[in-house]
N, C-alpha and C positions, 0 to 999 in steps of 0.2 A: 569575344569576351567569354570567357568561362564562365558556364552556369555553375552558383554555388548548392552546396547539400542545405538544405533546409531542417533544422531540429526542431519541432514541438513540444515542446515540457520545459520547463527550468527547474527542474528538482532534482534529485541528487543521480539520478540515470541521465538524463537532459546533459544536464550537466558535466557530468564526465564523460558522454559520450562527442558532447563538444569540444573539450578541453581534445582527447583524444584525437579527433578528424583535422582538429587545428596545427595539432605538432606534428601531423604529416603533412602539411601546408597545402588541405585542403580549403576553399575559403567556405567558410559557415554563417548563416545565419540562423538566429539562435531565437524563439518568439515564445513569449513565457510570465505567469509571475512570479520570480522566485519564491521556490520551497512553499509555495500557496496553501497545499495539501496540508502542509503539517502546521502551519502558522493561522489557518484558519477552522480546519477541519477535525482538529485533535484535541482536547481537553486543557487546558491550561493546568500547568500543576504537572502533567503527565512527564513520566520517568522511562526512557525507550526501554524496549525489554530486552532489547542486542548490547552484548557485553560492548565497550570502546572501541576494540580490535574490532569487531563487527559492525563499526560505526562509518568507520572510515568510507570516504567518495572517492571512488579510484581516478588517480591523475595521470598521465603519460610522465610525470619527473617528479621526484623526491619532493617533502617539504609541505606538503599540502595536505595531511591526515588530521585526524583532533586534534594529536598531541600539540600538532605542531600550528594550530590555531589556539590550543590552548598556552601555548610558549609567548604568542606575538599578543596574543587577547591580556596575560597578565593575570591566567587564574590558575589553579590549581589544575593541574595534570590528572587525566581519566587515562589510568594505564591499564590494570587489573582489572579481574574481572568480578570481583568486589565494586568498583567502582560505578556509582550509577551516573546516566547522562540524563539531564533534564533537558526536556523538549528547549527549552529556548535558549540551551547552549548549542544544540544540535541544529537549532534555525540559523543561530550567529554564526555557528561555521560554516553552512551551506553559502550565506548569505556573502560571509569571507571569500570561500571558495571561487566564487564567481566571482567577484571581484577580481582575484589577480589573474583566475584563469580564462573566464567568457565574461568580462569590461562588457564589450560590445553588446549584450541581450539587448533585445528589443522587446521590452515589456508591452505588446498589443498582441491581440488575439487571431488566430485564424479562425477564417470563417470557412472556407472550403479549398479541399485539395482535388485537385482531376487529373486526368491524362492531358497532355498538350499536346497537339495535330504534330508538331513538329519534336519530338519526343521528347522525355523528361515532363514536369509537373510541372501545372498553373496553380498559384496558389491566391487566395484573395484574404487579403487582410481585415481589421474592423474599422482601421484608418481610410481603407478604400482602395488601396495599393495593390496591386496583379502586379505580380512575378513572376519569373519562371525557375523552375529549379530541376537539377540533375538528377539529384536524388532526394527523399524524404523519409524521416526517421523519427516516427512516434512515441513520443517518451512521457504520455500526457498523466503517469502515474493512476492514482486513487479515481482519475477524474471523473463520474458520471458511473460507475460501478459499485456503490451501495448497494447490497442486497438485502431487501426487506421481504422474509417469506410470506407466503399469498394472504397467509390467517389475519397478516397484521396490512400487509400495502395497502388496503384501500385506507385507510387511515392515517398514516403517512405524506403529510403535504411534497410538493418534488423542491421547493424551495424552504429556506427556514421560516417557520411561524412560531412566536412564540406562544399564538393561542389556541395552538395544535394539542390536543391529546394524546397524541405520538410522534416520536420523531426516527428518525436516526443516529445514532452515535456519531456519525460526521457531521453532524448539523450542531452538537450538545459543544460549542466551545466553550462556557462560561458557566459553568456547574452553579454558582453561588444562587442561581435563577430558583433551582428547586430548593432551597434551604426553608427548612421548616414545614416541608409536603413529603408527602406518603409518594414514594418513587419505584416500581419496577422496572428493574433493566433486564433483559430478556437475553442468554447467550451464557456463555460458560468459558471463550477467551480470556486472553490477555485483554483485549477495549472494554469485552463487558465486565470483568475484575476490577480493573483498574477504576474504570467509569464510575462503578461501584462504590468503591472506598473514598475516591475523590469527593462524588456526593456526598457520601455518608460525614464526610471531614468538612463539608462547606455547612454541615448542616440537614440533611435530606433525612426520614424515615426511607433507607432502601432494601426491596429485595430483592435478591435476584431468581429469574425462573431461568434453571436449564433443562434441556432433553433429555432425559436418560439416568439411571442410578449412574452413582459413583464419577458424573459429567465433572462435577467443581476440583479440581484436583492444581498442586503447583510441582512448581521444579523441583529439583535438588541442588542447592546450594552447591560452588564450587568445587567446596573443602569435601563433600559427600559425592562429588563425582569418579566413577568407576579407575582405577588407576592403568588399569591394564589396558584400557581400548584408545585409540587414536585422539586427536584433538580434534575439533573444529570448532569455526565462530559460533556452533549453536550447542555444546557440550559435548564428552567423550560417547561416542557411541559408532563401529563401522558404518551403520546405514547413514547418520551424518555427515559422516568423513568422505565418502562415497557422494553425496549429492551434493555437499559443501567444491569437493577438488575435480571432481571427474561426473559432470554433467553432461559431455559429448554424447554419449551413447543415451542420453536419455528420450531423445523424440524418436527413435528407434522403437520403446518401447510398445505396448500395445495402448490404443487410446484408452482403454476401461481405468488401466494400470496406472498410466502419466496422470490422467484427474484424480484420482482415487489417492495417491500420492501427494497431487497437490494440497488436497482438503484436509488428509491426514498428521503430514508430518510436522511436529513444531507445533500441533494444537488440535483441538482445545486445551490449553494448561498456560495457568499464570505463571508468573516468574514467580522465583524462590520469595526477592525478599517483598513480595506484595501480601505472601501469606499473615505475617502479623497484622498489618493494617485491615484486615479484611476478616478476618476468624475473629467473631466476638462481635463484630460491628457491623455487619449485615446479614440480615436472614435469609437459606438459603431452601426454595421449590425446587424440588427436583420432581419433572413430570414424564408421564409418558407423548404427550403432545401438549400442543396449543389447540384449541379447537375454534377459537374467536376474538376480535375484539369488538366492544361495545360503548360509544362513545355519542349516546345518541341525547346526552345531558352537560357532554362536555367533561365529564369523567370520565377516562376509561374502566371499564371492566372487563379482566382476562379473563375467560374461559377457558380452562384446561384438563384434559383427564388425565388423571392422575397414574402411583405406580400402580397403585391398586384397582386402576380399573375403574374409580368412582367420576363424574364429572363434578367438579371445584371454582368458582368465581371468586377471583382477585382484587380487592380492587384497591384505586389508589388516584393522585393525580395528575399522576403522568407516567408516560411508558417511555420507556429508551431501547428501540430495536440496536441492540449492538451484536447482530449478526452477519459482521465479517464486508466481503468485495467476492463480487463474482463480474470474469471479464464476459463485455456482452460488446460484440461490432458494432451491432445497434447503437448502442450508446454515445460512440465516433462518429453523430451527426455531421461531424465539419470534416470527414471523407466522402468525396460525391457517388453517387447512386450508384454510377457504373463500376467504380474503384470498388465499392462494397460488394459488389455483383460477382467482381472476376476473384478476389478473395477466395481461397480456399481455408474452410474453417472447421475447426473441431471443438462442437459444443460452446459455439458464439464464441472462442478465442479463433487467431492469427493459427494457421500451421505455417512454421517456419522450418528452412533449411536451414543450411551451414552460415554461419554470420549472419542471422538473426534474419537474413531477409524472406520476404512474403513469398505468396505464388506468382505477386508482381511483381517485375524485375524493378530494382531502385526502389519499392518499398519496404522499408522495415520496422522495427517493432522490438522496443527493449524494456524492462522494467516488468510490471508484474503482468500485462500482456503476453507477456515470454516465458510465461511460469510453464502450460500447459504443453507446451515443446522442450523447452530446456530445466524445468524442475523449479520443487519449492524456494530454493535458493536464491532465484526470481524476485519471491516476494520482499527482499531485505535490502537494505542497502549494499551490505557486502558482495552481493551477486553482479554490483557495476565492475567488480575487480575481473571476473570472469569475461561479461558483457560487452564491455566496453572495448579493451581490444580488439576483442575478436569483431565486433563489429565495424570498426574502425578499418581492419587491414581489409573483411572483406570487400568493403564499400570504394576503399584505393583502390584494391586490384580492379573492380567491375565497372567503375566510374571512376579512376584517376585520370 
């Protein structure tokens, strides 16, 4: 019997990376709960900041894009790039997605993956269930990669509490929580933007603290985008259009370069049209650090110095670290000890070769694990168009 390829994630890398493995009639199992990350982990209300075109879940066959869940769903078409996508169209298509193309997921959890004496992977389920598999392909998204920097983690429960004095922006689904409370949101993103105004709209006193003069800044609107330079799904700019089409040569680069890129490109900066909702309607710190939190009343209080140099206390009733995802191996508790051992890694992500695979043969690694080798383009959904194939053929050719 043919061992099948094992996929971990059902979200929109998972996902198409499944769809993919399957139209070359490799048999797949697929263990997951769909689209989790965004349906659980993201703001309600929240507007993706990727144009349509850059929304789309790459399929092996036509028919399966927004458009074309928004044709069979019955709503109005997200084509331009005017057009905004609200987080629970973008669950309902994912949610679509699966449905015609990986039916089959098995919504239970892995608990651990190993090497098997007799090659290829053991994998143990939460059901109780040991398999074995050919090959294994990581696609566990957002999961367990919250980054909360040192001033604030201790403070920071690792599960949601609502009677925590600080959280994470992945933890903050249901904003209406702080309405009518004094709120700092810490970060100068798209999540801490956006988190921002949402608050502010449910109701919140917010401010937000960012690092740096001149941190709080948005896009430029379509209509003001440059005419002369190239397209891509993240606006006209060469350095875009280059990491958007032509990723290959990127884990070539030098490590300092590839992270330094990742952190950089695409942000901090909100989208264009988050600017009105947000100018007028929350106030904005701009510091030179953080230097503490204090929450030894169940209040927090920020401590920060400031531009000028002075030390400043913030206070408020609740803090929202919305400072971003950094990939850490560590975090991939349900890879076992030795599998994390033989990993070859740069700065706690995957180094990957050619078709996305590890330094162990048959493991691989797609979605935003895959930024720090193959580029920011990684972090988005659009990056499964690239991804997904390529890791599909190479996984045929080496385990067909």
């Amino acid at each position: 019997m043919i061992q099948p390829v094992a996929v971990i994630g059902a979200g929109p890398f998972g996902l198409s990376t499944a769809a993919h493995l399957k139209a070359r009639g490799i048999p797949v199992r697929v263990f997951g709960d769909p689209m989790v990350s965004w349906r659980d982990h993201m703001p309600a209300g929240m507007l993706l900041k990727s144009t349509p075109v850059a929304s789309n879940i790459d399929a092996p066959q036509q028919g399966h894009n927004l458009v074309d869940y928004c044709d069979d769903a019955g709503i109005r078409r997200l084509v331009t790039d005017e057009d905004l996508v609200p987080i629970e169209t973008f669950i309902a298509y994912g949610e679509w997605f699966r449905t015609k193309l990986v039916p089959e997921l098995e919504q239970v959890r892995v608990v651990s993956v190993d090497r098997h004496q007799g090659g290829g992977f053991e994998l143990k389920l939460d059901s109780g269930e040991l398999f074995t598999a050919r090959a294994v392909v990581v696609a566990t998204g957002l999961s367990g990669f919250a980054h909360v920097p040192a001033e604030l983690a201790a403070a920071v429960p690792d599960g949601p509490d609502p009677t925590s004095p600080v959280s994470h922006s992945s933890q903050e689904h249901d904003l209406t929580r702080h309405a009518g409370k004094e709120l700092i949101v810490v970060g100068a993103g798209q999540s801490a933007l956006e988190t921002a105004a949402l608050a502010a709209e449910a109701g919140a006193r917010v401010r937000v603290v960012a690092r740096g003069r001149g941190k709080v800044a948005f896009g430029s609107p379509p209509w003001k985008q440059p005419k002369l330079r190239p397209e891509s799904p993240f606006g006209r700019a060469w350095s875009l259009w280059a990491l958007s089409y032509y990723p290959h040569p990127y884990r070539h680069l030098p490590a300092e370069i590839r992270h330094y890129l990742v952190r950089r490109v695409l942000g901090p900066l909100g989208a264009w049209w988050l600017r009105e909702r947000f100018e007028g309607k929350v106030q904005v710190s701009e510091v030179d650090r953080i230097v503490r939190v204090d929450a030894a009343d169940g209040s927090p209080t920020l401590t920060v110095r400031t531009l000028a140099g002075r030390t400043q206390s913030l206070s408020a009733d609740h803090v929202i670290a919305a400072t971003g995802y950094r990939v850490d191996l560590a975090a991939m508790d349900f890879l076992g000890h030795e599998l994390r051992t033989r990993l070859a890694v740069s700065r706690g992500a995957p180094k990957l070769g050619a078709g996305y695979v590890s330094s162990v043969p048959g493991l691989y690694f797609t979605g935003l694990p895959a930024a720090s080798s193959y580029g920011p383009l990684m972090r988005f959904v659009c990056g499964s168009e690239f991804a997904s194939p390529r890791l599909a053929r190479h996984l045929a050719a080496a385990h067909g």
